[in-house]
C-alpha positions in Angstrom: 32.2 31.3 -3.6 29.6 29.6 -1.3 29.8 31.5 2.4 28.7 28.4 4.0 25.6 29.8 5.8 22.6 28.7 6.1 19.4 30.6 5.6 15.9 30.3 7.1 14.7 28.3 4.3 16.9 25.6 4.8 19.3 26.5 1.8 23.1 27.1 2.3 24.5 29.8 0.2 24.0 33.8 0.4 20.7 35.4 -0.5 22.0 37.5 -3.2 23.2 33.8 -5.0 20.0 32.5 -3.7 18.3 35.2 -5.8 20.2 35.1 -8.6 19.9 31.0 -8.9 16.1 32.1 -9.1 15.8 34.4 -11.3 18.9 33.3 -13.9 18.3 32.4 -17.4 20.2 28.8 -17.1 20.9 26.5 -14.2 22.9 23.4 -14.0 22.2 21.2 -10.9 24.5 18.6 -9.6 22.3 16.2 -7.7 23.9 13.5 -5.6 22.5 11.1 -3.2 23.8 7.7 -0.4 26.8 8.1 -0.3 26.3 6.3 3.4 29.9 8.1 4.7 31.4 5.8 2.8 34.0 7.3 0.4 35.3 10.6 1.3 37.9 11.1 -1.2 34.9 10.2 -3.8 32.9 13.3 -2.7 36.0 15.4 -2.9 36.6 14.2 -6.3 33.2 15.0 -8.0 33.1 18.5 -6.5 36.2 19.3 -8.1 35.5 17.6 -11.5 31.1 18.9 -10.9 30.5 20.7 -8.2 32.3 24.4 -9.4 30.7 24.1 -12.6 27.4 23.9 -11.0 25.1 26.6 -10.2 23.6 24.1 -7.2 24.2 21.2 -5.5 21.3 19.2 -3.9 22.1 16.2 -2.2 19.1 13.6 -0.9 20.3 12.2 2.3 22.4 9.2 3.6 25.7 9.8 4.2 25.0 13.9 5.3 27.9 13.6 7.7 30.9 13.6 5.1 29.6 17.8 3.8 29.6 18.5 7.6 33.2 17.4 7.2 33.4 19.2 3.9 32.5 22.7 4.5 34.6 22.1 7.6 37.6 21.6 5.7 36.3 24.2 3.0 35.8 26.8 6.1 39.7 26.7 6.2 40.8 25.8 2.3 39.6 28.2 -0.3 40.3 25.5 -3.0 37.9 23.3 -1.4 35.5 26.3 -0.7 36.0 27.0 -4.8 34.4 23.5 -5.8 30.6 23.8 -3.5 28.5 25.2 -5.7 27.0 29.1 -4.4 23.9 27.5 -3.7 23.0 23.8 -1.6 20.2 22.3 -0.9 20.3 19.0 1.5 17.3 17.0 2.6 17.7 14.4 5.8 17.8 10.9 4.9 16.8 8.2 6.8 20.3 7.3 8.2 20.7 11.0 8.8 20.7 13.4 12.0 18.6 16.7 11.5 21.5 18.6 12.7 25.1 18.9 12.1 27.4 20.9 15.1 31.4 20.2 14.5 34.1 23.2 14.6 33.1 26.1 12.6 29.9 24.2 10.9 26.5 24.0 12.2 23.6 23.5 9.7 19.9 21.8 10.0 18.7 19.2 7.8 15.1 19.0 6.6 13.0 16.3 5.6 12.3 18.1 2.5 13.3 21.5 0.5 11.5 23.4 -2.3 13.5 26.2 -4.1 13.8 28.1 -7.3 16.4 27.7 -9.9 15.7 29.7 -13.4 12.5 30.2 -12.7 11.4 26.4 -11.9 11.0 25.4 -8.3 13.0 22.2 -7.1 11.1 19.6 -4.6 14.1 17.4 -3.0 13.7 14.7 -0.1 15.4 11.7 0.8 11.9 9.5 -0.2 11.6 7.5 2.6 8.5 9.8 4.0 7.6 9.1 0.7 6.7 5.6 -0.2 8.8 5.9 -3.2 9.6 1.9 -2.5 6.5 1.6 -4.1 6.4 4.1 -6.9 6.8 7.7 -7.0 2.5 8.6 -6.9 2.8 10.2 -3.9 6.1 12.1 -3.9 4.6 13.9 -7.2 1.0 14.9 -5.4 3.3 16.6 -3.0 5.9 18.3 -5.7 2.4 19.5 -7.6 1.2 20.8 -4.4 4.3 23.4 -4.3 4.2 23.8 -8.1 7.4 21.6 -8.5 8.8 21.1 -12.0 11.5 18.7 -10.6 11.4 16.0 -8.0 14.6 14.9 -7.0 14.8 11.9 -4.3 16.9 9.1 -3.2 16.7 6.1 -0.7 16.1 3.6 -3.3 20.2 3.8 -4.8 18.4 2.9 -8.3 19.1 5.6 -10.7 15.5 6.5 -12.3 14.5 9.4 -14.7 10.8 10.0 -16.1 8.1 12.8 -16.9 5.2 12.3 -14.6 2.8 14.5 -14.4 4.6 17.2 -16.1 7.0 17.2 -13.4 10.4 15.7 -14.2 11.4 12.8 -11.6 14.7 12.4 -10.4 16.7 9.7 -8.8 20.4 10.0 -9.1 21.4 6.6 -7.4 23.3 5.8 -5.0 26.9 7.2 -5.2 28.7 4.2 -3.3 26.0 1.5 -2.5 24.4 0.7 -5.9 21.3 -1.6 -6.0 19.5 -4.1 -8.7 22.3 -4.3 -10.9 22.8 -0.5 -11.3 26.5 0.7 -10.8 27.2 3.8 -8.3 25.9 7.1 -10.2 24.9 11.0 -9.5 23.3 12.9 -11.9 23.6 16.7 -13.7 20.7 18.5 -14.6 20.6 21.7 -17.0 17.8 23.6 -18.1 17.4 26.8 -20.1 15.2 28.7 -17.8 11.6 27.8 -18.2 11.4 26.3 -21.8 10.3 22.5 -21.6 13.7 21.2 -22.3 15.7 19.5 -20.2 19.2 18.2 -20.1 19.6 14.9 -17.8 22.8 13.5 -17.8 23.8 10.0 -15.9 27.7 9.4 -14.7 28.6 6.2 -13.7 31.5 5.8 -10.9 34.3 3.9 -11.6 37.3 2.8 -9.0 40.7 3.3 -10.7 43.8 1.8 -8.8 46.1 4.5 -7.2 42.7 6.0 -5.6 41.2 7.5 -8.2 38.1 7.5 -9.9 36.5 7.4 -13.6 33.1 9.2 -14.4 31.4 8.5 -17.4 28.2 9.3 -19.0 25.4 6.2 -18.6 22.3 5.3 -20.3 19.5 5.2 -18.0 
């Protein structure tokens, strides 16, 4: 169960589940991004349903607020607690503070993160610093430059997928504020340590009445 406390690198989790996130033979990574603090029941609901299956959350910015009110309530209910993965990664978005103070939580948000998970290391930023507007080029140099083997970003809330460079690119989408047509997403990514294969799965966000929500699997 995460401890919800924060390390020097910027992660949120112990060292000893830092460690073992590095070094394990499997990881499965729930990646979310803009959520924009708009839908805090959502968030609840896909860490129940994803987030304590998940060896590591990383979320890409926008909408950073509603996990400072998260592991708030999680500091207090151990079946919220049970749902945050043991390791968390968060990188500031552009509609983001660098830090969060409120109650029991304080934690600092950087622009960017880079961490192991079995045995590949993880780039994850918002984009914005990026230019991915206009293609992902330069977000990639930077991933290569700390040995990345996955780029995840967000700020463009277009879910996008594809093998650049030998580095796996990652945009989950926006989970409330979809653009061009897309509908409101996250993504799960599973990998068997460092074979070539990954497992990339889409789920699409669907309102249900009564305040619920549907997640399926989506083509991307």
């Amino acid at each position: 169960m995460n401890g919800l406390t924060q390390v020097r690198t910027g992660l949120i989790g112990s060292v000893d589940d830092i460690e073992k996130l590095a070094s394990a033979k499997k990881a499965t990574v729930l990646v979310l991004s803009d959520i924009h603090c708009d839908d805090f029941g959502l968030l609840l609901e896909i860490m129940k349903q994803f987030g304590a299956d998940s060896d590591a959350l990383v979320y890409c910015g926008d909408g950073i607020r509603d996990f400072a009110r998260l592991f708030l309530e999680a500091s207090s209910d151990e079946k919220i607690r049970a749902t945050i993965p043991p390791v968390v990664a968060f990188a500031r978005g552009n509609g983001d503070y660098n830090e969060y103070l409120g109650g029991s939580v304080r934690f600092d948000v950087p622009d960017a993160i880079t961490f192991k998970a079995a045995g590949r290391t993880i780039f994850a930023t918002h984009g914005h610093l990026f230019g991915v507007d206009f293609g992902t080029d330069h977000i990639c140099s930077v991933a290569s430059a700390s040995k990345a083997s996955l780029v995840f970003y967000g700020h463009t809330h277009c879910p996008y997928k594809k093998m650049q460079d030998n580095v796996v690119v990652l945009n989950p989408g926006s989970v409330t504020r979809p653009r061009n047509g897309s509908c409101p997403s996250f993504a799960v990514v599973t990998y068997p340590g460092v074979s070539e294969k990954f497992e990339i799965s889409f789920f699409g966000i669907k309102h249900i009445p009564f305040g619920h929500y549907q997640f399926s699997l989506i083509s991307i």
